[in-house]
N, C-alpha and C positions, 0 to 999 in steps of 0.2 A: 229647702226653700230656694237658695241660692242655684242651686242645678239646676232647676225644673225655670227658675224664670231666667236662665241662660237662654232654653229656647222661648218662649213667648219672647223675650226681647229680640230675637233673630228669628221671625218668622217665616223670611223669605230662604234663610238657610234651611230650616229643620222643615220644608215643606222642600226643598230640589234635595235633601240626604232623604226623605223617605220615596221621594220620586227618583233618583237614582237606587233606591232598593228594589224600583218597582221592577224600572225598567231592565236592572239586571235581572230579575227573577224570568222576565218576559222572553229576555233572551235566552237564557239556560235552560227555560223548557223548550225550544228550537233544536235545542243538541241532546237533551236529556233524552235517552233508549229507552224504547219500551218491549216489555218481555212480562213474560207470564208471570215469575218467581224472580228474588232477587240472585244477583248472580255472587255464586259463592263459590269458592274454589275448594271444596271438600278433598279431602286428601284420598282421592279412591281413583283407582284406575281400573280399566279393564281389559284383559290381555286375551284376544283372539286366534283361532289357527281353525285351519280348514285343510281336510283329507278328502277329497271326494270319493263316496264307495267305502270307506271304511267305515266298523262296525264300534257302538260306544266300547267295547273292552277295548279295541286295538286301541282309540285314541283315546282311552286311558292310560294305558299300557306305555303306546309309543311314542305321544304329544304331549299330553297333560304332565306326566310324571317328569318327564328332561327338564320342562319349561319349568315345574314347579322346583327342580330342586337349584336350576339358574337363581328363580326368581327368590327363594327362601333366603338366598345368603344377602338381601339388598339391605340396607341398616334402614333402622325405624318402622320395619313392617310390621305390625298391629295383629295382623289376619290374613287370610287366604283360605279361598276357598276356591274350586273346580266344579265343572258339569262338562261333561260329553255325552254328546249324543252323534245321533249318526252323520260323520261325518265335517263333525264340528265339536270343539272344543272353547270354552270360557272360564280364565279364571280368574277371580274378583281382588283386588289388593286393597284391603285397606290400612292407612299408613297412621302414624301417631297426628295429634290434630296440627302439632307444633312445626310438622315436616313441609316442606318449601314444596307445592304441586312440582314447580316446573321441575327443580332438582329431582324430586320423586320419578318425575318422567325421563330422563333424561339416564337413572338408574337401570329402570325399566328397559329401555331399549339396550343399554349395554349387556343385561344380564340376555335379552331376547339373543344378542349375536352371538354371545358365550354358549347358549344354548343349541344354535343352527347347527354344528355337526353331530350333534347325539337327535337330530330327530330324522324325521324319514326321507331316503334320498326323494319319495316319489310326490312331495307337497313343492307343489306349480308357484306357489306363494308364500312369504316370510310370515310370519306371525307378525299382527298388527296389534298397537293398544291406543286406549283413548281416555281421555279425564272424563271421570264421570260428574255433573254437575245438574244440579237441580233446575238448570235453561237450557240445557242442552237437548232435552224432548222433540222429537222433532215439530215443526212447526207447520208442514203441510206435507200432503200425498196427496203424490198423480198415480193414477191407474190409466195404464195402456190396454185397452182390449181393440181386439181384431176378431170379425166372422171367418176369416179364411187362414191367417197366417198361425203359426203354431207355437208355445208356450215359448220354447227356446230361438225362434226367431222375433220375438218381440224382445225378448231377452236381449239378444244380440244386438239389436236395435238400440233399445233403452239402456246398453253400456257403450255403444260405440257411438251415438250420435247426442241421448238425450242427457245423459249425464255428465257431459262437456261442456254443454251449451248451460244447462243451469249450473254445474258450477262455477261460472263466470258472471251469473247474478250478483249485483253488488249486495255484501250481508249473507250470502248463500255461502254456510262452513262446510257442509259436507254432504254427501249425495250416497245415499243407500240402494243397495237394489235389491229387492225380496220378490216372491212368490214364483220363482221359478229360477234356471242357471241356464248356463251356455249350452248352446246346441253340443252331442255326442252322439256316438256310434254305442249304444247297448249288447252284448253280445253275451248272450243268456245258453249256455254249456248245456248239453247233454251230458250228465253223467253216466249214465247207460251206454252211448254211445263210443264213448270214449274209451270206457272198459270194455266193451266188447272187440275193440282193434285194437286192444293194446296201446294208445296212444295216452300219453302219461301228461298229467293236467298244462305242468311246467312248460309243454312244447307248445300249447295254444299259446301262452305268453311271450315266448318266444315268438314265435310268428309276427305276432303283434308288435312288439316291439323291431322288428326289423324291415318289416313294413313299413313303417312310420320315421324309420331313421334319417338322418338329412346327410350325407355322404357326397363327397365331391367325385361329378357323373366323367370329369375328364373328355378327352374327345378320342378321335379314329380318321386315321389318315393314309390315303388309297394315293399314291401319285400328286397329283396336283389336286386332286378333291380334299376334304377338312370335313368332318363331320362334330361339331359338338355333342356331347352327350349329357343330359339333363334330367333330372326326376324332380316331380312337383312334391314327394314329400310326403305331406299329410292327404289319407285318404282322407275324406270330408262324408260320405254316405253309404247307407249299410251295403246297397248295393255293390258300390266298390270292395269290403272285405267276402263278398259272400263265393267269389271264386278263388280265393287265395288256398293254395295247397299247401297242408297241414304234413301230410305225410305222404309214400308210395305203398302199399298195401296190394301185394298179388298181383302186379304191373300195371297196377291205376291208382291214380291220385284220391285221396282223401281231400275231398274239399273242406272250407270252415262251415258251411252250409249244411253239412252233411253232417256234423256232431253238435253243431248250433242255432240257434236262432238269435237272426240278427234283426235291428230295429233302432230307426231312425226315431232317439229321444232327448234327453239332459244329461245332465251331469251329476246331478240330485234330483231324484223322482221325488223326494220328499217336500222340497221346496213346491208350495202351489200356493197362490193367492188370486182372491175373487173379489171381484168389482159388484156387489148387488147379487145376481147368480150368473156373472161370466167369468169366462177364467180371464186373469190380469194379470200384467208384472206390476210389482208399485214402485214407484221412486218416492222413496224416505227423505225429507227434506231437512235437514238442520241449520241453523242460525248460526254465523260467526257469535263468539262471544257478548261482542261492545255493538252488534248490529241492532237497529232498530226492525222488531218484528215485525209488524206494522208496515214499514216502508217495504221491510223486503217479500213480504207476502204479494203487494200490490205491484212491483216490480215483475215477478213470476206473474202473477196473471193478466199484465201487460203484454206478457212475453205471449201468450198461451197460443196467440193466432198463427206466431213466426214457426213455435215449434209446431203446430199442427200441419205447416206447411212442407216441415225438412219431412216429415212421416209418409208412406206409400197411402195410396188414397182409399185402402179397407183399415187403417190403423185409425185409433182414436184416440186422442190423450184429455182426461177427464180429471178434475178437481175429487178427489176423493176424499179427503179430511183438510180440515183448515181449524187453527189452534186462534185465531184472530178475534171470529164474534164474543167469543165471551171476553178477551181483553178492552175490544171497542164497546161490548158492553160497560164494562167497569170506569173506562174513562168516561163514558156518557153521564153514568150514575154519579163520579166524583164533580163533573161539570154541574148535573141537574142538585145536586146536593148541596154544591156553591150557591146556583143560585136560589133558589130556594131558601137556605138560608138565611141571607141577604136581605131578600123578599120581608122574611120572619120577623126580622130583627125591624126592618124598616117600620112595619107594621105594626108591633108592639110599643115602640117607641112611638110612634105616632097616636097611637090609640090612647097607652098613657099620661106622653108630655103635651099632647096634642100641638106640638110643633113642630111642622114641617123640616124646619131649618135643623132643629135637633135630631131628626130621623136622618138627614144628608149622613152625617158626619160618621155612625157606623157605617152604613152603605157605604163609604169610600174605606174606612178602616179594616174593616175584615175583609173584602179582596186586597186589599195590600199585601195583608200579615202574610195572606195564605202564598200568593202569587210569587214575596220575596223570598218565601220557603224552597222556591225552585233552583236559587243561585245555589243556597247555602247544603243543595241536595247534590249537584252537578259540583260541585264541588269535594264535596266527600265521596264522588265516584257511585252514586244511587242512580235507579233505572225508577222509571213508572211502571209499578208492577202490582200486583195485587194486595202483595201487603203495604207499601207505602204509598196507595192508594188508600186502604182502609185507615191508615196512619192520620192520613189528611184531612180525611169524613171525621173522625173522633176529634180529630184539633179544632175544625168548624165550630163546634159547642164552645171548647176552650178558648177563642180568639174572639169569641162572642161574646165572653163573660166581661170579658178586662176593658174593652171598649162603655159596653150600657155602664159596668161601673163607676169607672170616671164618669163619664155624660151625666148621670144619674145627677151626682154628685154635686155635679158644676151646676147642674140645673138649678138646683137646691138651691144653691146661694142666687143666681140671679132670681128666683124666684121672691128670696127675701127682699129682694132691690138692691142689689150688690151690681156695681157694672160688670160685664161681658168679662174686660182684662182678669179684672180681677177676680171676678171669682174663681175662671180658670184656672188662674195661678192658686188659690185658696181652697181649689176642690180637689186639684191635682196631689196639691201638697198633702190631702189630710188623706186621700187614699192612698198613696203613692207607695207607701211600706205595703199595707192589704195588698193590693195587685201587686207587688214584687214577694212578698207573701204567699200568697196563691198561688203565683206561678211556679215559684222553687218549691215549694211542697207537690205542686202535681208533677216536675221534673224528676223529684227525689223517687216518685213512686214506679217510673219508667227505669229508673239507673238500675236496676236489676236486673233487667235484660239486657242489656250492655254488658255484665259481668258473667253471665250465663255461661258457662262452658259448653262444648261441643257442638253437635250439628245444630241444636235446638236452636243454641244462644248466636252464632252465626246464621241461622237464617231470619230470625225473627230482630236482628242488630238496626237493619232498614227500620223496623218499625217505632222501635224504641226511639231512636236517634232524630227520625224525620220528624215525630212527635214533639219531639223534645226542644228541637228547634224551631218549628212553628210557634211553639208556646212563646217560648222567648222572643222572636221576632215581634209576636204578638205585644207582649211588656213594653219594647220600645215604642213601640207604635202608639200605643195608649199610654205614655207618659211623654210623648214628643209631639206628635199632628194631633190626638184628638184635641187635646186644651189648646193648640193654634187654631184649632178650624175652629174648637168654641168660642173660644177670643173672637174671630173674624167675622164669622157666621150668626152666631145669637145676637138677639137686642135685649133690650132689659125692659120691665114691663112699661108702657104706656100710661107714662104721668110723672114717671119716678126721673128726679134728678140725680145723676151721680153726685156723689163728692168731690171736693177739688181735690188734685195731689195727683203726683203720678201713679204708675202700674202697684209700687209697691207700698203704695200708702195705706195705711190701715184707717 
């Protein structure tokens, strides 16, 4: 009794603490991220390596194998698993649940450098890895299509220019490039050819390789003349290696032309991606971690005019998947379910106590509860995501109950001609255990997803938890503002004198 008419005696206080719960919650959904899944740091990495041209045994053989038996000695490893295929290699780490990501990571690359001289001298690239994480999906794909320019010139494009510029999008973690690779020189051997001059496979390689080498050109000096001498290097088109002599053969040259056929292509013929039925390169778009999807989807397609501008004028860069409408969906739905809600309760209240003044008082109660629910989310480090999204839809019922049932209650009594103060204080009093009843038993029925172990009980934690705290926020709210606004807000019937005495006079 004494608790509960702490606040009716201080009503201007316990109406600025549940307006300061408000106003914190208002601001916390300002900074509070939004993301498809809640963001969970699953103990799994993934360790990548690329050979171009090589076949899945070799990089089984000569990538996957070094890497895995680096990566096997790392403490806490769970699992391991590989796929190679052509020209690429993936193998999966999954670590004990209890293992630190980042420390995990941080193994990870050391066993990767442990590993660099047992794998092939001819990979262009280190072996990369990444945390694997349930947000980490990407978030949006552009596709580049061009009627004139060619699979590995867009390529070259979409790694030199487009994949710079978005990844300096605020929010923008990482930038993929799929359906196609780097412009190359293809140079497709005559076997027949080559045996029939005697010319043994090794010296085409050779050739190549010495062709292509970067050697210092030095200079040549006549008198007072200076000549520098210079080579550009890398040939660049097939043209260029198709007069390169292979060998002398009966006092003429063996051209590469003449055992080969050469063609301007990639790197990976395998790599192809299509826009609709054109061919495309995509750029894979992923999220920083703590970024808001949302903002940074709208930020990229703010962007979309300036990069359509850095591209030659047959290039085209096009919106190809967007991960956004079904989250803006879902916010829509948890907004239209608020209010609606709202709406419900107003309406019911209204219908049966037929008093307007009494219908106010949820109407402000249940946006509270829910709205304070935002501090106490942004504080335990929670995103707006689909599952504490549907957390908040479910607690809407729940934040509904505690409120009609005090009001209920209070009504009750001024109904018998009890004044406003009081009976607040006497309605609140006699449910006050029930609603703090109800609420911890519907709490208690959540705390088992909290104890959950594994991926299941970390992903579905948000749910549990967000729940758990709206309910409660909801209990304060309906033993503190609802019996002040009913105190403030109701009259008592029309005829009836109160009693003398103050608030707590019986």
């Amino acid at each position: 009794m004494r608790f509960f008419a702490l606040f009716l005696r201080r009503p201007v206080g316990t109406s600025l603490l549940c307006l300061a719960l408000v106003l914190a919650g208002a601001l916390a959904l300002r900074f509070l991220s939004v993301a498809p899944l809640p963001q969970v740091d699953f103990p799994m990495i993934s360790v990548s390596a690329s050979l171009p041209g090589a076949s899945p045994e070799t990089m089984a053989s000569s990538v996957a194998m070094p890497l895995e038996q680096s990566l096997g000695a790392i403490a806490g490893l769970s699992s391991m698993s590989s796929r190679s295929s052509e020209g690429q290699t993936t193998i999966s780490l999954m670590f004990e649940l209890d293992r630190d990501i980042n420390s995990a990571a941080r193994d990870v690359q050391a066993a990767i450098n442990a590993a660099r001289p047992m794998l092939p001298s001819g990979m262009r690239d280190n072996p990369t890895y990444r945390k694997v994480n349930s947000s980490s999906s990407p978030i949006m794909t552009l596709a580049l299509t061009s009627d004139t320019a060619t699979r590995g010139e867009l390529y070259d494009l979409a790694s030199t220019v487009l994949a710079q510029k978005l990844a300096q999008v605020k929010g923008v973690g990482q930038v993929t490039l799929g359906g196609s690779s780097l412009p190359a020189v293809r140079v497709l051997i005559d076997p027949r050819a080559l045996e029939s001059m005697g010319i043994p496979l090794d010296r085409i390689r050779q050739v190549l390789q010495d062709v292509n080498a970067l050697r210092p050109g030095g200079l040549v000096r006549r008198g007072d003349t200076q000549w520098q001498i210079r080579s550009d290097g890398q040939l660049r088109k097939a043209a260029d290696y198709a007069p390169l002599i292979v060998e002398w053969r009966d006092g003429r040259p063996v051209r590469l032309s003449d055992v080969a056929r050469l063609e301007d292509s990639v790197e990976d013929t395998n790599q192809v991606g299509y826009f609709n039925d054109r061919s495309a390169v995509l750029l894979i778009i992923r999220r920083q971690a703590d970024a808001n999807i949302i903002e940074t989807v709208d930020a990229i397609r703010a962007l979309l005019p300036e990069f359509q501008a850095l591209l030659p004028e047959q290039a085209r860069l096009t919106v190809a998947q967007d991960r956004t409408p079904s989250i803006r969906a879902s916010l829509f739905e948890a907004e239209l379910t608020l209010v609606l809600s709202v709406v419900l309760v107003v309406a019911v209240v209204l219908a049966f106590l037929g008093n307007w003044r009494a219908a106010l008082i949820p109407a402000v109660a249940v946006p509270a509860s829910l709205i304070s629910t935002f501090s106490l989310m942004w504080w335990f480090g929670f995103t707006l995501n689909t599952i504490s999204l549907m957390a908040l839809i479910v607690a809407t019922g729940f934040v509904v109950d505690d409120a009609i049932v005090v009001l209920e209650n209070i009504m009750r009594h001024i109904e018998r001609g009890m004044r406003p103060a009081r009976a607040a204080l006497r309605g609140v009093t006699e449910v006050g255990f029930t609603v703090l009843a109800m609420s911890v038993s519907l709490i208690a029925v959540f705390i088992p997803l909290w104890l959950v172990g594994g991926l299941v009980g970390r992903l579905f934690k948000e749910f549990a938890v967000t729940l758990s705290v709206a309910i409660a926020v909801s209990l304060l709210v309906s033993v503190t503002l609802t019996p002040v606004m009913a105190a403030r807000l109701l009259r008592a019937p029309v005829g009836h004198e109160p009693p003398p005495g103050g608030l707590l006079r019986r």
